[in-house]
C-alpha positions in Angstrom: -5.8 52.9 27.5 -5.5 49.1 27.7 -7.9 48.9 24.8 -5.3 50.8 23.0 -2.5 48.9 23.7 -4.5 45.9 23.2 -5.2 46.7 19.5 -1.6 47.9 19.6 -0.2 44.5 19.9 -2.9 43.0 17.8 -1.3 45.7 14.4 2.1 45.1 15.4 3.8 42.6 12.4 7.1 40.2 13.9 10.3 41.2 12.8 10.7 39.6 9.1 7.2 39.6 8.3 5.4 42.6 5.9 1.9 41.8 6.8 1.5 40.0 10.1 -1.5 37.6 11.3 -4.3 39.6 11.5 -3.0 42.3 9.0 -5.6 42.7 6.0 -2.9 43.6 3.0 -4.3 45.5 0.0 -6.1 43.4 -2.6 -2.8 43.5 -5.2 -0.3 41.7 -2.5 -3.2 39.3 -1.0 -4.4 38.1 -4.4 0.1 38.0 -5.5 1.0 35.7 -1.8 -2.8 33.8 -2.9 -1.3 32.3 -6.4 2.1 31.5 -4.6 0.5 29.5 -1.9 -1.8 28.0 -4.6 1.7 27.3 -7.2 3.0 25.3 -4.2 0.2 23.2 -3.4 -2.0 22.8 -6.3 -0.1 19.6 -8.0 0.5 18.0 -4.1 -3.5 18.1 -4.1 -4.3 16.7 -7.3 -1.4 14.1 -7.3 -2.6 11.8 -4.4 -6.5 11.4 -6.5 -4.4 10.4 -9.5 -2.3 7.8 -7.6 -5.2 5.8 -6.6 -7.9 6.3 -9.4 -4.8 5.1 -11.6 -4.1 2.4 -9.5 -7.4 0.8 -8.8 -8.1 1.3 -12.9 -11.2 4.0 -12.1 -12.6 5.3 -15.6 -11.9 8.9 -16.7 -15.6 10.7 -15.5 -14.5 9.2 -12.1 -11.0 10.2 -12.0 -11.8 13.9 -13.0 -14.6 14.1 -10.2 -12.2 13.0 -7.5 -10.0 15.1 -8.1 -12.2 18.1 -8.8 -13.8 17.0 -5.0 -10.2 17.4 -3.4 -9.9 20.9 -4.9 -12.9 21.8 -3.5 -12.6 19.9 0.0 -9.2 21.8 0.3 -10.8 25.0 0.2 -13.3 24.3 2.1 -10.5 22.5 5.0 -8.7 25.6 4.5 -11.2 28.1 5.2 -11.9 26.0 8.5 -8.3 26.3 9.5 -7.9 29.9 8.6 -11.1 31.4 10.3 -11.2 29.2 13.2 -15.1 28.0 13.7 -16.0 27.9 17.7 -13.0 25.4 19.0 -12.6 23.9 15.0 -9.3 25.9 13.5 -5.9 27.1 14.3 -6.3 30.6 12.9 -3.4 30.7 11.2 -2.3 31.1 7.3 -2.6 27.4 7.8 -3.2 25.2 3.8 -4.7 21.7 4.2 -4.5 19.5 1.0 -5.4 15.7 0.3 -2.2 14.0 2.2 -0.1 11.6 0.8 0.3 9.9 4.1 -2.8 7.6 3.7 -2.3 6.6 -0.1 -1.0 2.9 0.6 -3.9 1.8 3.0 -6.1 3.7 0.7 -5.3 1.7 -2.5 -5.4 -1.9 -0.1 -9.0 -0.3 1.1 -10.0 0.2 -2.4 -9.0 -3.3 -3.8 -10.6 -5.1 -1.0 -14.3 -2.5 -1.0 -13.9 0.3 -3.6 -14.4 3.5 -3.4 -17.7 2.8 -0.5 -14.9 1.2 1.7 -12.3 4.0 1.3 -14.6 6.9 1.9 -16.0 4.9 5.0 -12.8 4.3 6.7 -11.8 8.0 6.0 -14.9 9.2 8.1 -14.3 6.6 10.7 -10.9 7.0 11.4 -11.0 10.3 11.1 -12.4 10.6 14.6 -8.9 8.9 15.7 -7.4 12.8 15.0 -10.4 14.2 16.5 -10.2 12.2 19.6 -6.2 13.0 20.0 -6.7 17.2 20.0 -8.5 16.3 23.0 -5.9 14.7 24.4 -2.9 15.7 22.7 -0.4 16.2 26.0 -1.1 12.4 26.8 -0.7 11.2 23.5 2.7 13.1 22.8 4.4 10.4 25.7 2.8 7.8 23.2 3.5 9.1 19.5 6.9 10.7 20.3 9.6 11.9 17.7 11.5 8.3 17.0 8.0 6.9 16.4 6.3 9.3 14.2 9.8 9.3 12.1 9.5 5.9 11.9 6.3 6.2 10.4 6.9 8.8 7.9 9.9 7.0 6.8 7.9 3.8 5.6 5.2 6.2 4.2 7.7 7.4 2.0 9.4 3.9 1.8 6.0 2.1 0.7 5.3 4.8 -1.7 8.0 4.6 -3.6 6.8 1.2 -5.0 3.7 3.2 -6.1 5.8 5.3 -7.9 7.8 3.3 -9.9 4.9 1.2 -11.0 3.7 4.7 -12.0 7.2 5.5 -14.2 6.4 2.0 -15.8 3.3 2.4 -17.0 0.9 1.8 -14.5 -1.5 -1.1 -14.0 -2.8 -0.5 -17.6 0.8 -0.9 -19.5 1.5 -4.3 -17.2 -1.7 -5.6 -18.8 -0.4 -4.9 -22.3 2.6 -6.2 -21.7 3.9 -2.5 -22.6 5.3 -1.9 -18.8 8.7 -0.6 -18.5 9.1 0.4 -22.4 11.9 2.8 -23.1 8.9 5.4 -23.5 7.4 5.1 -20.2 10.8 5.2 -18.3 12.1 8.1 -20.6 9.3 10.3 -20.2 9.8 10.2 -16.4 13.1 10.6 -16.6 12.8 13.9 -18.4 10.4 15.0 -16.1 12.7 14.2 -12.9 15.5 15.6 -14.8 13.8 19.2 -15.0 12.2 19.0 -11.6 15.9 18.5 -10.2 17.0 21.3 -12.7 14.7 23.8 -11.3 14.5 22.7 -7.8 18.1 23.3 -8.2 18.0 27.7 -9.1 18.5 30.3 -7.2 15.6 32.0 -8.4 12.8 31.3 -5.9 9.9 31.5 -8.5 11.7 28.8 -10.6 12.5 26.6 -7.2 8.7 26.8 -5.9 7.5 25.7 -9.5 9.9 22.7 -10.2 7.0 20.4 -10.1 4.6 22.5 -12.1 7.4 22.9 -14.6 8.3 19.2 -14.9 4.6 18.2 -15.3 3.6 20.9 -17.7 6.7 20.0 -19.9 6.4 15.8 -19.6 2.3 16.6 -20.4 2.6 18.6 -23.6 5.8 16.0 -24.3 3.5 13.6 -24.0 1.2 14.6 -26.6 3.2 15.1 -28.9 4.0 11.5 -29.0 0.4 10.4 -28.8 -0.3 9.8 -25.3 -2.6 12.1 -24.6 -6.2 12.4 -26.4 -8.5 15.2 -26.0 -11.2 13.6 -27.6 -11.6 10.9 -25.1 -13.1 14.0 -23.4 -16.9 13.8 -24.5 -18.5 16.6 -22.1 -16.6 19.0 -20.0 -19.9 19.8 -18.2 -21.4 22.8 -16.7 -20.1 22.6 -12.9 -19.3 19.8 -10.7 -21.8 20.1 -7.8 -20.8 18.6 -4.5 -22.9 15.8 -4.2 -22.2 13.7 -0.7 -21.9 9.8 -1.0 -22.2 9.8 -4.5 -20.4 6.5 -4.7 -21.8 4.7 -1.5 -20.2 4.1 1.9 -19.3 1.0 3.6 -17.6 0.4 6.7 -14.6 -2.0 6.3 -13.0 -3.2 10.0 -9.4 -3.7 8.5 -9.6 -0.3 6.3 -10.2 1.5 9.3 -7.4 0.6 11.5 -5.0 1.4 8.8 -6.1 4.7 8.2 -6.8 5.2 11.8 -3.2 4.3 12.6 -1.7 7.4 10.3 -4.7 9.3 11.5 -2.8 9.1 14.7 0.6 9.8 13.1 -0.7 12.8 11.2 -2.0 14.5 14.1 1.6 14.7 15.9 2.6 16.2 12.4 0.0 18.7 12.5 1.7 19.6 16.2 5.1 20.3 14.0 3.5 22.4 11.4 1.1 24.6 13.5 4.2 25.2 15.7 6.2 26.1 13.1 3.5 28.2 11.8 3.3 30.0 14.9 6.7 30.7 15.2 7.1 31.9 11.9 4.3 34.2 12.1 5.3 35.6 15.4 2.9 33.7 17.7 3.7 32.0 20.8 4.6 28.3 21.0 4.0 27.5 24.9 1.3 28.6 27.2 -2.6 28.2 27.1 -3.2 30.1 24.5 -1.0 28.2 21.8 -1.9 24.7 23.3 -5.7 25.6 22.4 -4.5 26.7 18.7 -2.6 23.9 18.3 -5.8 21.9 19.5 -8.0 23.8 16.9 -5.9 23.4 14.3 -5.8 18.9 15.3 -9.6 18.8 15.4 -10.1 20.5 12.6 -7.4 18.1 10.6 -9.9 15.6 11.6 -12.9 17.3 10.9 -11.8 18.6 7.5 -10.7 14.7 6.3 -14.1 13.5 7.8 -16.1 16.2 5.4 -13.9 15.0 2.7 -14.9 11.6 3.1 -18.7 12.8 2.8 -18.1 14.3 -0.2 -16.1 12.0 -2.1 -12.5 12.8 -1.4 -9.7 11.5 0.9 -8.1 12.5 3.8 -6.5 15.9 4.3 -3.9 17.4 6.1 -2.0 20.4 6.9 0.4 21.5 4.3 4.1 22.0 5.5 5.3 23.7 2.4 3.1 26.9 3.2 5.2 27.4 6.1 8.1 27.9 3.9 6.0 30.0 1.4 5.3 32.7 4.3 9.1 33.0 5.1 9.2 33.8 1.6 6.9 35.7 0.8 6.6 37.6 4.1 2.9 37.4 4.4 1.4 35.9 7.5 -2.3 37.1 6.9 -4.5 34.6 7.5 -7.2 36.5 5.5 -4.8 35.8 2.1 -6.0 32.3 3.4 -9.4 33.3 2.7 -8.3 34.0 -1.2 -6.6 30.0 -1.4 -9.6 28.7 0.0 -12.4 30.7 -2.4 -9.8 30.2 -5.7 -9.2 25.8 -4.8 -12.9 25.6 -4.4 -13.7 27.8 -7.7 -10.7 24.9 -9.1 -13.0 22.1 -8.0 -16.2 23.2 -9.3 -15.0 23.2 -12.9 -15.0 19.9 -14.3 -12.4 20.8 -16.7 -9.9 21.3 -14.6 -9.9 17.9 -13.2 -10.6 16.1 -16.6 -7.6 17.2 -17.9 -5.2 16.4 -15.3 -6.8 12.9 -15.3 -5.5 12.8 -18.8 -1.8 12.9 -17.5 0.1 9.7 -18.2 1.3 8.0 -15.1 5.1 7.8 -16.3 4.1 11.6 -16.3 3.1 11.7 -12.9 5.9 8.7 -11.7 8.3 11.2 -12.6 7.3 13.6 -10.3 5.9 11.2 -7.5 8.6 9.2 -7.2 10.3 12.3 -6.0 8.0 13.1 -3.9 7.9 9.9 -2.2 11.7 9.8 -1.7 11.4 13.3 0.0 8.7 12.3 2.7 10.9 9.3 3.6 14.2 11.5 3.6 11.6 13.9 5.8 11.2 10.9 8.1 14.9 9.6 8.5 15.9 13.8 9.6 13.3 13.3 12.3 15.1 10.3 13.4 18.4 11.3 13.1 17.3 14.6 15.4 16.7 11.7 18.7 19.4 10.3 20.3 20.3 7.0 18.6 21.0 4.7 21.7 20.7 1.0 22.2 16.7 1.3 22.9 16.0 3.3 20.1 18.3 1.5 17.9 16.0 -1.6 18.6 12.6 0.2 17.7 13.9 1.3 14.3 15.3 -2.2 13.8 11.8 -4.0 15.0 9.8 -1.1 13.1 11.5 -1.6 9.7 12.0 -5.2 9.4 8.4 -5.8 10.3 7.0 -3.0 8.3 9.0 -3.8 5.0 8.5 -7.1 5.4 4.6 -7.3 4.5 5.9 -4.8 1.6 8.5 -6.7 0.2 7.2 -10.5 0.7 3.2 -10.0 1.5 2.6 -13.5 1.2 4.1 -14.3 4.6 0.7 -13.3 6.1 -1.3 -15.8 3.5 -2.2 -18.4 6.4 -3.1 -15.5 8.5 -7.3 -14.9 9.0 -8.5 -12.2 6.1 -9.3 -10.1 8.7 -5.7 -9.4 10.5 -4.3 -10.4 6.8 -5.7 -7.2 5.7 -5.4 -5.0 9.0 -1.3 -6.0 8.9 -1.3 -6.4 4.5 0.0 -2.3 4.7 3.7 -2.2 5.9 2.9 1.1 7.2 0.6 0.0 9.4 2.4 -2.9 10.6 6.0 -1.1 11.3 3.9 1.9 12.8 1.9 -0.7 15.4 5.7 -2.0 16.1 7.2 1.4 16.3 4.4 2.2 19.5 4.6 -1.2 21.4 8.0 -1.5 21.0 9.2 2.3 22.0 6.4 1.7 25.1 7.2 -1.8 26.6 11.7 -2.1 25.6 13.1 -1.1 29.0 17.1 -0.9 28.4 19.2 0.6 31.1 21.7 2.6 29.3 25.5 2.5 31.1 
């Protein structure tokens, strides 16, 4: 009888939800909820490796390869999540992708090492996440809600930067002396136009491909005016095969504590979305068993970003936006998550796929980005605004900000500085961040 029950409670689907966790819905709705999840994440996945191969100038052959490998590392990260290896996992219709959190220390790593220093400090500080599932209710007193805003909000805020220079031109079109032409700045506009045109319907379908929509139409815009040539194209190849370090590693001291700093930050944001996730698909968000989900899900964050790093990719983390797509669609299954692992890492195997979307012109992609960036940091002031605003906390923000935008806005103040803490401090994200901790651990203020 309590076998029954057991299996009982295992079938049963939450109220709002068509198939719940461990439902296995026919092959029609599972492959239908796959292509939704994959329309929501597929351009977040493939923008972040066209950021930084545009800004550190990387050739074509490269570009296309990165972001083939963070197609096929997000499949593989996804898979983790979803099937939950040993204690590696959350078990949950849980999406990882290539964050954008860790583009501005990954751009400083690559100027100062290339490519062997970036996929080094990935590895490295990926055992900063690790390390934190295993110690997550200590750490939450540490990272709490004001300082992980905090953080977020100059991610998006030191982003931006990256996105303009994209709407410009890019690196290539400053050293023409093209940068800023009426072309560049026009082509992104029109794409930012229609993202905020469809973002803006009621029709769901039309909302959840805003992006897709703006960047197919600003591409094939694009070409028509020239921008774009096929035939720098030579070989589309056979497959891309997986090859681990195929650039070199290298293990740069500076590079590390960046990334290991928003390792840290993107491990209490994996907290918020596997709770969410939870919640949404009818799981519970307290007790033993959650805590060792929520647990799984961290360490594999970690784990995931530190394979991607071995095989030539950047660090991932848990998608947000999937939690909205399972609202939506009303599909918790985490075996559809089987379907957006298998068809991202089919995605990254095909060289053509990532050789055309390295064609994009950056005023394309600034269009979008600089959206994109504007959202995480309006993500980041709502988590602030949430806290209660009194004179301490008032004090960290101020501290955070003024020190983290400083580097960002006038980097040479740290020119008489020793290269080392020059470089460690260089990303405003990781000097507000360290700010945003010491201050919100040592400022003692007795409120009246």
């Amino acid at each position: 009888m309590e076998e029954i029950q057991t299996e009982e409670r295992v079938n049963e689907t939450p109220q709002g939800l068509i198939y719940g966790l461990e439902a296995r819905p026919p092959l029609r709705d599972t492959l239908f909820a796959a292509l939704q999840h994959l329309l929501a994440i597929f351009v977040a996945i493939i923008t972040p490796p066209l950021i930084i191969a545009g800004a550190l100038n990387l050739d074509l052959e490269t570009t296309g390869f990165l972001v083939s490998m963070s197609l096929f590392v997000s499949g593989v990260a996804t898979f983790v999540q979803c099937r939950k290896v040993g204690p590696v996992g959350c078990g949950l219709l849980c999406v990882q992708g290539t964050s954008f959190s860790f583009i501005g220390p990954i751009i400083s790593a690559g100027f100062a090492g290339g490519l062997p220093a970036i996929f080094g400090a990935t590895i490295i500080g990926s055992v900063v996440e690790m390390l934190v599932s295993r110690v997550l209710k200590y750490m939450r007193r540490i990272i709490t809600p004001l300082v992980s805003g905090i953080v977020v909000t100059l991610i998006g805020l030191s982003l931006i930067r990256v996105g303009v220079t994209a709407c410009g031109g890019g690196e290539a079109a400053k050293a023409a002396g093209t940068f800023g032409s009426l072309e560049y700045v026009g082509l992104s506009a029109l794409v930012l136009a229609l993202i905020i045109f469809f973002n803006r319907s009621n029709n769901q379908y039309l909302r959840m491909s805003s992006i897709v929509i703006g960047l197919l139409v600003g591409y094939v815009v694009s070409w028509a005016m020239g921008m774009v040539n096929f035939s720098d194209i030579q070989d589309y190849g056979n497959l891309n095969i997986p090859v681990p370090f195929r650039y070199g590693v290298s293990f740069d001291v500076s590079a590390i504590i960046s990334l290991g700093l928003v390792y840290l930050i993107t491990a209490i944001e994996a907290y918020g979305d596997i709770t969410a996730n939870s919640l949404i698909s009818g799981q519970p968000v307290e007790g033993e068993k959650f805590m060792k989900r929520v647990s799984g899900g961290i360490l594999a964050d970690g784990f995931n970003s530190m394979i991607a790093g071995i095989f030539n990719s950047f660090p991932n983390s848990i998608f947000a936006q999937n939690n909205g797509m399972i609202q939506l669609t009303g599909v918790a299954s985490r075996y559809v998550g089987y379907f957006i692992a298998g068809m991202l890492v089919l995605l990254g195997l095909f060289p053509a796929v990532g050789l055309i979307f390295s064609l994009m012109p950056e005023p394309v992609l600034g269009g979008a980005t600089l959206l994109m960036f504007g959202t995480v940091a309006a993500a980041g002031i709502r988590i602030i605004a949430s806290q209660d605003i009194n004179r301490k906390a008032t004090l960290v923000i101020a501290i955070s900000f003024s020190f983290g935008l400083s580097v960002e806005l006038v980097p040479e103040i740290l020119s008489q500085l020793p290269e080392t803490i020059r470089n460690i401090f260089s990303s405003g994200i990781t000097t507000g961040g360290v700010m945003a901790i010491l201050t919100n651990a040592l400022i003692r203020i007795k409120e009246d």
